[in-house]
C-alpha positions as CSV (number, residue, x, y, z in Angstrom):
1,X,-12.5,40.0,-46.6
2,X,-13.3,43.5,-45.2
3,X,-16.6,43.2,-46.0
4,X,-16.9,39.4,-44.4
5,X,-14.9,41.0,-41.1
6,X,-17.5,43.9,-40.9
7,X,-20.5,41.9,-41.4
8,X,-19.2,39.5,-38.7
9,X,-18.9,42.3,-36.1
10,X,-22.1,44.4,-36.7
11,X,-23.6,40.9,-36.5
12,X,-22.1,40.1,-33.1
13,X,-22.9,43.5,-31.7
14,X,-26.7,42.8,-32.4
15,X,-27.4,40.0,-31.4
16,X,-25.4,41.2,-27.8
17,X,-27.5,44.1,-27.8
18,X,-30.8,43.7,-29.0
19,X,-32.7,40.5,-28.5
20,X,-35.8,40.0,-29.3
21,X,-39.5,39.9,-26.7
22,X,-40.2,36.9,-26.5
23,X,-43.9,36.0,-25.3
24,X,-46.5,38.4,-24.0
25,X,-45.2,41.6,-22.0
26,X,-47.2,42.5,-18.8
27,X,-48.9,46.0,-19.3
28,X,-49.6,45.7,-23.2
29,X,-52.6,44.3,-24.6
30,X,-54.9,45.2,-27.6
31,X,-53.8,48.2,-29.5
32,X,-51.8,50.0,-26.4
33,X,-48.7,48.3,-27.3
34,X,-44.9,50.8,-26.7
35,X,-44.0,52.3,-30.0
36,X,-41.7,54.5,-31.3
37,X,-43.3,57.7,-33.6
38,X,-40.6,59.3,-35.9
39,X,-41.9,63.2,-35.7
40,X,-41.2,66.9,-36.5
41,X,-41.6,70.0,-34.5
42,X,-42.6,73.0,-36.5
43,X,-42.8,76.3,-34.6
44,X,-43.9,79.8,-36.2
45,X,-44.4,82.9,-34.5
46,X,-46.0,85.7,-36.0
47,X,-46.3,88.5,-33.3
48,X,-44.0,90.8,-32.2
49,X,-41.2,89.0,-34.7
50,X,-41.8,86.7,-37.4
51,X,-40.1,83.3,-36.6
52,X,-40.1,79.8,-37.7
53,X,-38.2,76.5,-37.2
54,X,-38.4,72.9,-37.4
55,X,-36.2,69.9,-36.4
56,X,-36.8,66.2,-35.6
57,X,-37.6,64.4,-32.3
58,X,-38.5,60.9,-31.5
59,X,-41.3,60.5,-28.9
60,X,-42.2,56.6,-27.4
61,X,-45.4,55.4,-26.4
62,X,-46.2,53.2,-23.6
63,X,-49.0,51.7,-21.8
64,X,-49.2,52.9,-18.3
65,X,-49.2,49.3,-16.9
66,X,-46.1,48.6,-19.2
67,X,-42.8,47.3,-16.6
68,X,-39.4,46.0,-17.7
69,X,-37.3,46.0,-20.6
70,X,-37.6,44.7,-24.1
71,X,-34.6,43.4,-25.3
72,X,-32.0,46.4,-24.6
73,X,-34.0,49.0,-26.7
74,X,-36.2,50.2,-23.9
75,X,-37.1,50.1,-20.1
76,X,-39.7,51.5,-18.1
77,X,-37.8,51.9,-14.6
78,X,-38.7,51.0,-11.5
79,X,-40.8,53.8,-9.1
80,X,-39.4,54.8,-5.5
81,X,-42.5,53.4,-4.1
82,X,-41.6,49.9,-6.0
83,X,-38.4,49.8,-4.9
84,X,-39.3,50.1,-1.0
85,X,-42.1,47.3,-1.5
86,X,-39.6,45.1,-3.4
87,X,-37.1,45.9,-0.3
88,X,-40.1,45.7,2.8
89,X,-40.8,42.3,1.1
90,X,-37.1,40.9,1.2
91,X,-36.3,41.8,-2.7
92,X,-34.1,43.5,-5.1
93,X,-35.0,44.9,-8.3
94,X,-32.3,44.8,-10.7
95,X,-32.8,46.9,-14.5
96,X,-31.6,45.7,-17.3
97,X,-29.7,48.4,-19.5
98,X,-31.3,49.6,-22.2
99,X,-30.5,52.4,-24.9
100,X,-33.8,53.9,-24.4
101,X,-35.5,54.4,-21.0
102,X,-38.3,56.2,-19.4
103,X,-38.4,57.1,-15.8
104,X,-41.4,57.5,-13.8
105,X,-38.9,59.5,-11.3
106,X,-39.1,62.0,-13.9
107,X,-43.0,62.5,-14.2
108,X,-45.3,64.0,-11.8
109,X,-45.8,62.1,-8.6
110,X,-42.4,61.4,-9.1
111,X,-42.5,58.3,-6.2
112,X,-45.2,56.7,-7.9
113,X,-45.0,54.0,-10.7
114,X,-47.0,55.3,-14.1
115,X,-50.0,53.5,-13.5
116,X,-50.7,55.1,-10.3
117,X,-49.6,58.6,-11.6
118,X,-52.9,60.0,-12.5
119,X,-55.7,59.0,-10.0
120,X,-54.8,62.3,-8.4
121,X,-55.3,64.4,-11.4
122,X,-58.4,63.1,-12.5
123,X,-60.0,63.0,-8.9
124,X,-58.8,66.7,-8.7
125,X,-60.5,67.4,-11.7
126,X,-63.9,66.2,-10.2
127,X,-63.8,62.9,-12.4
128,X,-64.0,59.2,-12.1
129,X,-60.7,57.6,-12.6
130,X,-62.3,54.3,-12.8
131,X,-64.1,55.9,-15.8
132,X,-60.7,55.3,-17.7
133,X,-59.3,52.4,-17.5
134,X,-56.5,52.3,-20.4
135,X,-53.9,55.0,-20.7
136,X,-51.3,55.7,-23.1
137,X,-48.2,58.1,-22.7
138,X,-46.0,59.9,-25.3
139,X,-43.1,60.8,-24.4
140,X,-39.5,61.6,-25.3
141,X,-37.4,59.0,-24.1
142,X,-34.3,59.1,-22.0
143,X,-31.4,58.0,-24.3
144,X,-28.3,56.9,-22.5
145,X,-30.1,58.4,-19.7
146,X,-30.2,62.2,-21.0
147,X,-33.5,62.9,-21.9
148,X,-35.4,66.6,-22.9
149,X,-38.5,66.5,-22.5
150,X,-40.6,69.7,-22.9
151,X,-44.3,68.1,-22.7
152,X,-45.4,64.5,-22.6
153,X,-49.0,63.5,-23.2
154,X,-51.1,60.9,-21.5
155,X,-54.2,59.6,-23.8
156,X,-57.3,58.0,-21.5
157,X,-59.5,55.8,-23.1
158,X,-62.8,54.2,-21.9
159,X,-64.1,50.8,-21.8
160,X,-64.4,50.8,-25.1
161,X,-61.0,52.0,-26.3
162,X,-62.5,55.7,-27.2
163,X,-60.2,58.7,-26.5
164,X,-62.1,60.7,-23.6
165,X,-59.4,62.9,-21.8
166,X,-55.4,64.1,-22.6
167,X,-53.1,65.3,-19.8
168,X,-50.5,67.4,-20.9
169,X,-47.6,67.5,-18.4
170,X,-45.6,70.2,-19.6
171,X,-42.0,71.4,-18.3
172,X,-39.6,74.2,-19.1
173,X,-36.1,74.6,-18.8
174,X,-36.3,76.0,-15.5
175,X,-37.6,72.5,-14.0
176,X,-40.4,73.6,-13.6
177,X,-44.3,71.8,-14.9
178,X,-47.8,72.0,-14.8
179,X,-50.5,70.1,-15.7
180,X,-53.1,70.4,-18.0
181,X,-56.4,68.5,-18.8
182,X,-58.6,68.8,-21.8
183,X,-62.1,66.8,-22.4
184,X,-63.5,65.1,-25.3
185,X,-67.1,66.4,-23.8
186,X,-66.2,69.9,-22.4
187,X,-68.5,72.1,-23.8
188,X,-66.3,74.9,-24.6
189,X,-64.5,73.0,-27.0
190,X,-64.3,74.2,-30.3
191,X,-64.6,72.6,-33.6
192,X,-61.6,70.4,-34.5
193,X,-59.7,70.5,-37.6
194,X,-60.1,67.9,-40.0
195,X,-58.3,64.6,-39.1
196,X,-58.6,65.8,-35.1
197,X,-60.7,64.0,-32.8
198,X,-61.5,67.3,-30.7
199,X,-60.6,71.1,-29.9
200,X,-59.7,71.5,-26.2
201,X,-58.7,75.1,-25.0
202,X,-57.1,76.1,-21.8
203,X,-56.0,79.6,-19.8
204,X,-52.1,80.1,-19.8
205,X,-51.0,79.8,-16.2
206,X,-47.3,78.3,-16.7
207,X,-44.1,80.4,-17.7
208,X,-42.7,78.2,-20.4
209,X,-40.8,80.5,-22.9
210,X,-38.9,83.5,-22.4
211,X,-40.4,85.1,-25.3
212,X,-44.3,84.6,-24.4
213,X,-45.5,85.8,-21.5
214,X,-47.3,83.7,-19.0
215,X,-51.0,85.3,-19.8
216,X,-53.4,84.2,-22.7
217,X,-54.8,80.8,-24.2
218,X,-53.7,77.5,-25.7
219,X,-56.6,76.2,-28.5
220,X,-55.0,72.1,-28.6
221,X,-56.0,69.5,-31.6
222,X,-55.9,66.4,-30.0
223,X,-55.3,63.4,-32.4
224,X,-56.0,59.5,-31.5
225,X,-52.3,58.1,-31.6
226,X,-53.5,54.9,-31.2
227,X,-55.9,55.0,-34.5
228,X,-56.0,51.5,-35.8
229,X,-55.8,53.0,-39.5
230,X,-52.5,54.8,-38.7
231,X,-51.1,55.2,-35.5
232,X,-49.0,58.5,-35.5
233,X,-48.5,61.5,-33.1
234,X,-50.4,64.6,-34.4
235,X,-50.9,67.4,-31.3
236,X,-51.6,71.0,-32.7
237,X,-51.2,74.2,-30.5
238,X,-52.3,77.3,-31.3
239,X,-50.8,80.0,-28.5
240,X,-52.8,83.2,-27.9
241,X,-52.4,86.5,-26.2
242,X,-54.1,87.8,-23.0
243,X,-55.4,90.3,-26.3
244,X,-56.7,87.4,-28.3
245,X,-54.2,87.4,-30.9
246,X,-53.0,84.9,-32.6
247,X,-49.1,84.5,-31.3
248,X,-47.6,81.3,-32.3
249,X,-48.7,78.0,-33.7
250,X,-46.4,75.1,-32.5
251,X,-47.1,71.4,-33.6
252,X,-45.3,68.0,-33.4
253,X,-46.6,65.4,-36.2
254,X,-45.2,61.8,-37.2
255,X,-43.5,61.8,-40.6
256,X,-42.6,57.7,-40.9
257,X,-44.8,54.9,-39.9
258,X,-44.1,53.7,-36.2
259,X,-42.2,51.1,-35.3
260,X,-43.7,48.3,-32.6
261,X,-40.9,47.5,-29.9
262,X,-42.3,44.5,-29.6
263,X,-42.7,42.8,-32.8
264,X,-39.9,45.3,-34.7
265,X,-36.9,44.0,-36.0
266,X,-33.3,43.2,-34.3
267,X,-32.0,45.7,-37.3
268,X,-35.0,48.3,-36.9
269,X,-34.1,48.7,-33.4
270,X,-30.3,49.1,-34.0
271,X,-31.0,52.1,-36.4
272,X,-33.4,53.9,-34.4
273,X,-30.6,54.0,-31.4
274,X,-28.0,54.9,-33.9
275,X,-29.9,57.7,-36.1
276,X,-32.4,58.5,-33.7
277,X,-31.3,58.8,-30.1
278,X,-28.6,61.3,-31.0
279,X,-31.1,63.8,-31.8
280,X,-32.4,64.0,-28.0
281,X,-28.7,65.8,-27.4
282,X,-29.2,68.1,-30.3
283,X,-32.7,69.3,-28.9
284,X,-32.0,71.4,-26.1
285,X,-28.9,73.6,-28.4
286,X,-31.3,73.6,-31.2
287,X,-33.7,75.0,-28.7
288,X,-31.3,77.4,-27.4
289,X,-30.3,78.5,-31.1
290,X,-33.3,79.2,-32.1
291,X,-33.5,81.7,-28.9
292,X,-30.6,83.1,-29.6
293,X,-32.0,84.3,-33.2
294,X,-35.6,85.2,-31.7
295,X,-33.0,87.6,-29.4
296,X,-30.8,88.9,-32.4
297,X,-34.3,89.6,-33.6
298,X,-35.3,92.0,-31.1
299,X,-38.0,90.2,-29.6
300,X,-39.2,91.1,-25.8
301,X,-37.8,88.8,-23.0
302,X,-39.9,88.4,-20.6
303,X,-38.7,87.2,-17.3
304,X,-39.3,83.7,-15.3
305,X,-42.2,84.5,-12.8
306,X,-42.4,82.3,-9.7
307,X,-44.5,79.5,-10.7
308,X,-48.3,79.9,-9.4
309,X,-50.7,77.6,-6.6
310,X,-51.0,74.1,-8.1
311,X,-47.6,73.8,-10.1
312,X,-44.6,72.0,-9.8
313,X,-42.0,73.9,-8.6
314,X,-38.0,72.7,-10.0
315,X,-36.4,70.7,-7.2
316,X,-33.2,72.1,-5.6
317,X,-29.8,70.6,-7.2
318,X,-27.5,69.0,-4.9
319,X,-25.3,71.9,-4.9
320,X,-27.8,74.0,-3.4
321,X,-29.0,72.0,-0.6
322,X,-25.4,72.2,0.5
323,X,-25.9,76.0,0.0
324,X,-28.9,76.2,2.2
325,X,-27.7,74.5,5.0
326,X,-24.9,77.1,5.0
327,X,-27.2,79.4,4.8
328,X,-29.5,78.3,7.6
329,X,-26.1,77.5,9.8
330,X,-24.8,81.1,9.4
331,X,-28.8,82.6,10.0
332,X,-28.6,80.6,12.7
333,X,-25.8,82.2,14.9
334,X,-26.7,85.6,13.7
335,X,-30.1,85.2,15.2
336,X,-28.9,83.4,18.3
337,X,-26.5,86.8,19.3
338,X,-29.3,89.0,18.1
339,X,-29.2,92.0,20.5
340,X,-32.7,91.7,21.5
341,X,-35.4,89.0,21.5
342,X,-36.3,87.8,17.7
343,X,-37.6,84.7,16.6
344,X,-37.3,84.0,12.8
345,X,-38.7,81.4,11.2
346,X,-38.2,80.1,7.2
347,X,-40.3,78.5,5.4
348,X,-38.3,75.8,2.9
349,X,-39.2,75.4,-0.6
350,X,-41.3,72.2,-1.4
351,X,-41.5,71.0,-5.5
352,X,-44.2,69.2,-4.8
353,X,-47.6,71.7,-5.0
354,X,-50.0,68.8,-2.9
355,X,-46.9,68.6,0.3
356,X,-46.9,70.7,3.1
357,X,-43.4,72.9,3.1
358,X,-40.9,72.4,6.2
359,X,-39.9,75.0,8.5
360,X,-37.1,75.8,10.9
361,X,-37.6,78.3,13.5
362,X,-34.3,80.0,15.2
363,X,-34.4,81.8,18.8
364,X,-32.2,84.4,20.0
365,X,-30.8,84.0,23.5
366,X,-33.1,87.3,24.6
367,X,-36.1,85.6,23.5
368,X,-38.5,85.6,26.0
369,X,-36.5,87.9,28.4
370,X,-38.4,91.1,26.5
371,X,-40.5,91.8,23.9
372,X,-40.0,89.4,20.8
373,X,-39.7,90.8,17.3
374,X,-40.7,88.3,14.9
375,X,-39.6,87.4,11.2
376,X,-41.0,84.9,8.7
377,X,-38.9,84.5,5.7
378,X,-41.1,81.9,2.5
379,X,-38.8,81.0,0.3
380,X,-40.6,79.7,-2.7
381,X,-37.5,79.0,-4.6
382,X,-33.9,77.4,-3.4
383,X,-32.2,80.0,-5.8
384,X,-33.5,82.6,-3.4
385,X,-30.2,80.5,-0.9
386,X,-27.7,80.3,-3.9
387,X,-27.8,84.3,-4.6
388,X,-26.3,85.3,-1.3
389,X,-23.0,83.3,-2.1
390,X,-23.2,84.7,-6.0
391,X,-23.2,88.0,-4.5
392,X,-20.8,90.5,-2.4
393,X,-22.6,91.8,0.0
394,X,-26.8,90.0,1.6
395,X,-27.7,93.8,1.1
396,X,-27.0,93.2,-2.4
397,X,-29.1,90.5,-2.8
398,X,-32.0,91.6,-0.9
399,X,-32.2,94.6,-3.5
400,X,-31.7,92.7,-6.7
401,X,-33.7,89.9,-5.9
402,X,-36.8,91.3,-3.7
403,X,-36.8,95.3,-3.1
404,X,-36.0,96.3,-6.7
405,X,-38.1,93.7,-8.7
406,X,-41.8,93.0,-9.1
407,X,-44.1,90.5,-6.6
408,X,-44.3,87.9,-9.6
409,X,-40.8,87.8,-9.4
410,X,-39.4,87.1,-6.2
411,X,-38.0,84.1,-5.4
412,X,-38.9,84.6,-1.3
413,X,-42.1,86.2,0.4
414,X,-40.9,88.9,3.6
415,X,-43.7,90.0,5.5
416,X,-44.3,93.8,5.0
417,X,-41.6,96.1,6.6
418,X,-39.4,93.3,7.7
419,X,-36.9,93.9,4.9
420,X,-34.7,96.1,7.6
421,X,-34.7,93.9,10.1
422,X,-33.6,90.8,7.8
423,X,-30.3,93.3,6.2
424,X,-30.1,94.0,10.1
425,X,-29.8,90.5,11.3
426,X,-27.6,88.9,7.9
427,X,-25.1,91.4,8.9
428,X,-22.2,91.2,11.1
429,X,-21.7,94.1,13.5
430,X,-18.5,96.5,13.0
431,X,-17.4,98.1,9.2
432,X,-16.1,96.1,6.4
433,X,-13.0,94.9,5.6
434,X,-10.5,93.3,4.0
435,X,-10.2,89.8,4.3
436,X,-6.6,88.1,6.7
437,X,-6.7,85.1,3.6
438,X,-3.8,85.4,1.3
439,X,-5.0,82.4,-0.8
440,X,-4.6,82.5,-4.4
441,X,-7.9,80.9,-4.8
442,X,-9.6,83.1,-3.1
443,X,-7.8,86.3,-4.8
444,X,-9.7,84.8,-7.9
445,X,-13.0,83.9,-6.2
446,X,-13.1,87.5,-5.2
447,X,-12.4,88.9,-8.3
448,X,-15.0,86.9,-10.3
449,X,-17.7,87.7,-8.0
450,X,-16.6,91.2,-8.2
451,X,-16.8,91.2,-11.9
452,X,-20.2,89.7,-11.5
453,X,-21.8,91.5,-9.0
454,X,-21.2,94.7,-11.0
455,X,-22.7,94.0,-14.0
456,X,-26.1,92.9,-12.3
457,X,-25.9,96.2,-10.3
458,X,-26.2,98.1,-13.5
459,X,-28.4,95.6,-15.2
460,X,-30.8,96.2,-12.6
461,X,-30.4,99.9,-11.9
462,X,-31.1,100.3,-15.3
463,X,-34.8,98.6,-15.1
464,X,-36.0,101.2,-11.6
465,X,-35.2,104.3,-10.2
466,X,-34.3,102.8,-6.5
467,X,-30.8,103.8,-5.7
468,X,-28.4,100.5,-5.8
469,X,-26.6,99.8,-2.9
470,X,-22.8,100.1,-2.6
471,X,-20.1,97.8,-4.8
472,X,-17.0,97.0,-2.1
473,X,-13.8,96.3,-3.9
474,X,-13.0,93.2,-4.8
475,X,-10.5,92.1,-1.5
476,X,-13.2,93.3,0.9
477,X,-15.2,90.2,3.0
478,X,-18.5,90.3,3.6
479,X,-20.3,88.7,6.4
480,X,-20.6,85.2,5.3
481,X,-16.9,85.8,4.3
482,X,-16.1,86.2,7.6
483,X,-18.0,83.6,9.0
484,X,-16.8,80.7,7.6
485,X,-13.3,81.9,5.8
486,X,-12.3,83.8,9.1
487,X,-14.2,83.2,12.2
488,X,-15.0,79.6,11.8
489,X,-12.2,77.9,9.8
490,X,-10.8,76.5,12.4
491,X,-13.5,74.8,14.4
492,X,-15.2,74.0,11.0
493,X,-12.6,73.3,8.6
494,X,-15.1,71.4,6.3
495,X,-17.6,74.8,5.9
496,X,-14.7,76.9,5.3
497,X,-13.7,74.4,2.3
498,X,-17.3,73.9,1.0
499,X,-17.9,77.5,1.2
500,X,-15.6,78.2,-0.9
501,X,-16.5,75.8,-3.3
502,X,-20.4,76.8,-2.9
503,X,-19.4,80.4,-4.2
504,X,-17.6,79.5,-7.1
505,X,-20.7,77.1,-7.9
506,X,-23.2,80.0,-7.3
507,X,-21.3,81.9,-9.7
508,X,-20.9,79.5,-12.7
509,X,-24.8,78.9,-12.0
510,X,-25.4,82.5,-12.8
511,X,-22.9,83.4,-15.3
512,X,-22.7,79.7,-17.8
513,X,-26.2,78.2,-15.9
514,X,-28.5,81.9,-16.8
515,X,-29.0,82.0,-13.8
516,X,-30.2,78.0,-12.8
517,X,-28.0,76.1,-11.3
518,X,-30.0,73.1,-12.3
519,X,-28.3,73.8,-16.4
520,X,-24.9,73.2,-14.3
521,X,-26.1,70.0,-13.7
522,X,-27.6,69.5,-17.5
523,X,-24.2,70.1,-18.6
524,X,-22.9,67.4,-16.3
525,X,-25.3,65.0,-17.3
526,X,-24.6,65.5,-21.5
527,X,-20.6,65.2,-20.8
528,X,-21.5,62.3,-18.4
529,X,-23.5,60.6,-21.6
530,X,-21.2,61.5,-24.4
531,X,-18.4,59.5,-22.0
532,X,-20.7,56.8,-22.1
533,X,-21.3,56.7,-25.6
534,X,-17.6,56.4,-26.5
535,X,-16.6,53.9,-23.8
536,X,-19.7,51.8,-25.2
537,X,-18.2,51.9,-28.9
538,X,-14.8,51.3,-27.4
539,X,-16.2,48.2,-25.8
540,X,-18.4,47.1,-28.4
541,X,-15.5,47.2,-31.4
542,X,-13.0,45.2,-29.1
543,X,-15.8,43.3,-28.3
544,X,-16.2,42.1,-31.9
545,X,-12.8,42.1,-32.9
546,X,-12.0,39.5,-30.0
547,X,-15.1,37.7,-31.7
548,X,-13.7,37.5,-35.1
């Protein structure tokens, strides 16, 4: 009878939740049909610490002209640029839910739906995209809308079906990606491997791991996935130093047959959600483990550059656009009762390396009246906004994040000898002191940031021989303190709230986030996921027993 009940209600769940495609779906024709590859990554490094690891991740391939769902296994979603046709034209779009799904809000050219994606690659790269008319992407699917997805590949194929180019787009955990093409016919390719279709090598120009630095060479083994003998994933990297030695050989290789999303079974699809999607939660902690023991190992950290000319920078979180406009308010006022005239003008960060970046440009109320001094701040990074709420003191900042660090570092570009003027004008006039508040809340804000702001003092002292500036006791304000706590909190009730809350986000960022307050929002999105997970078995059980 248990048995009988059981059956009944697996059986009722899938057949509500995974139906199978019926008829020809748009986008897949020939052998470029969306498949699921079962894989492995292996990782071994051999210089300056012997490491090793391996652990399982599911990649999906899809035609580029693939739209829609099959069944409730997987989606491609609908672009931006889609959307506003659909909506110009009188339309909606609605999307189906799926377990799996892959965003083209995700990829490069983020507005763009996949099949329009690469035209401006391949032009860049002097090439014909007509020249290629079918393309194939691998990539880890979203699953329950968390996805992490290090690198995705993109296989172009002739007129004939033959594998001529592979674009790598390839992110880190900082948000951050670049992209990478390799040739069948370059002629500095070298000789494959056996069972590789070619050998393409490229320069390192992207920080990707904390424990490589950003210099040296990639040798890839590109593989057919799409082989009509076996279609599996099989990418080989080789990673070497700006030296030429051999540092670490990462590869991700199928270890089951594929499964065909089209023509798989209702069953088939039921266990790959069930076994297989979990593991896109365990990837990023495994990743993060396996750091931790490259670390216990004494291996050298190298630190995050700012990403160079023709790569994607990460786009700022919510939290930090709220942050900037702070910012920009309070730079704002300080400028306008500048004792002199002064124009300043600030450069905004843009993700996008092929858009032009916006800028803001503030007046004092002397400007014009004598001569003008003139400041242009280029932030290239919206943390460069989110430090001076982390922090105690702009001064503080300014020296941990620009005067005591290298070039390659710097989250902001100050024109030479304008770094006293900037401390100059960020500060309010008269001596510190201690703030009129007697919130509780704040009592603890203050002492966090305290806390905080001392042990990144001495961190940094102990990497240069500048003097650090001064740590102020915990109860003292500083002068975005006493703009919007003091000052302002009556006329702008709202900053004086979201300031508050903007600090305690700044610091989370950089004490749980490493520094990125984009992990903040990672975390959000896995708790957000797991809820969803339970609340669809919840369903799904009462569901069935309402059934039976």
């Amino acid at each position: 009878m248990l048995v009988g009940f059981l059956g009944a209600a697996i059986t009722s769940i899938l057949k509500r939740y995974f139906k199978a495609a019926n008829g020809e779906t748009p986008g897949c024709g020939g052998k470029f049909r969306p498949q699921f590859f079962f894989c492995s990554t292996t990782h071994a490094r051999f210089i300056p610490n012997k490491h090793s690891f391996k652990y399982p991740l599911l990649y999906v391939g899809i035609p580029l002209g693939l739209k829609g769902a099959i069944g409730t296994l997987l989606s491609v979603k609908a672009s931006e640029s889609e959307y506003k046709e659909a909506k110009n034209q009188g339309k909606s779009l609605r999307e189906k839910w799926t377990f799996f799904t892959v965003d083209p809000a995700r990829y490069l050219n983020a507005a763009l739906p996949f099949n329009e994606k690469l035209y401006d690659v391949i032009k860049g790269h002097g090439l014909n995209p007509d020249d290629y008319p079918h393309a194939y992407l691998v990539t880890t699917p979203a699953f329950l809308g968390y996805s992490f997805n290090p690198v995705s590949y993109y296989y172009l194929y002739n007129a004939a079906q033959e594998l001529k180019l592979v674009v790598l787009e390839v992110l880190n955990t900082f948000g951050e990606k670049h992209i990478y093409l390799l040739r069948s016919d370059d002629p500095r390719n070298l000789k494959p491997r056996k069972g590789y279709e070619f050998a393409g090598t490229m320069e390192k120009v992207f920080h990707i791991s904390s424990f490589n630095h950003r210099s040296g060479s990639y040798v890839i083994q590109v593989r057919d996935p799409l082989r009509k003998d076996n279609k599996t994933v099989d990418v080989h990297m080789a990673v070497y130093n700006k030296e030429g030695q051999k540092a670490m050989v990462a590869r991700a290789f199928s270890n089951a047959s594929s499964f065909d999303a089209l023509s798989g079974s209702i069953l088939g699809g039921w266990l790959i959600a069930l076994t297989w999607g979990w593991n896109t939660f365990l990837a990023l902690p495994e990743t993060f483990f396996e750091a931790w023991k490259l670390y216990r190992k004494g291996t050298t950290i190298h630190t995050r550059p700012e990403p160079l000319k023709g790569s994607t920078k990460r786009k700022a979180t919510r939290a930090e656009r709220k942050m900037q406009n702070l910012f920009l308010g309070y730079l704002e006022s300080r400028v306008s009762a500048f004792g002199g005239g002064l124009e300043v003008k600030i450069t905004l960060p843009e993700s996008e390396p092929h858009k032009s970046p916006s800028e803001v440009v503030y007046l004092s109320k002397k400007h014009g009246t004598e001569e003008t001094r003139k400041l242009h701040i280029r932030v290239l990074n919206p943390r460069f906004f989110l430090r001076f709420f982390s922090n105690q003191d702009p001064a503080q900042t300014i020296w941990m994040d620009y005067t005591a660090v290298d070039a390659e570092f710097r989250p902001v570009v100050i024109e030479a000898g304008s770094i006293k003027l900037l401390k100059t004008v960020l500060s309010l006039p008269g001596k510190k002191g201690h703030g009129t508040t007697t919130s509780w809340t704040w009592y603890m804000i203050s002492r966090f940031r305290n806390w905080k702001t001392d042990r990144e003092l001495r961190d940094t002292s102990a990497k240069t021989k500048l003097s650090a500036p001064k740590l102020y006791d915990s109860a003292s304000f500083n002068a975005l303190d006493k703009f919007f706590l003091v000052h302002n909190r009556v006329a702008y009730p709202k900053s004086y709230r979201m300031y508050q809350w903007s600090v305690v986000h700044a610091l989370l960022a950089d004490v749980i986030g490493f520094g990125d307050a984009g992990n903040l929002e990672l975390y959000a999105s896995i708790l957000k996921a797991v809820g969803a997970v339970t609340a669809a078995i919840v369903v799904n059980v009462a569901a069935a027993l309402h059934i039976c």
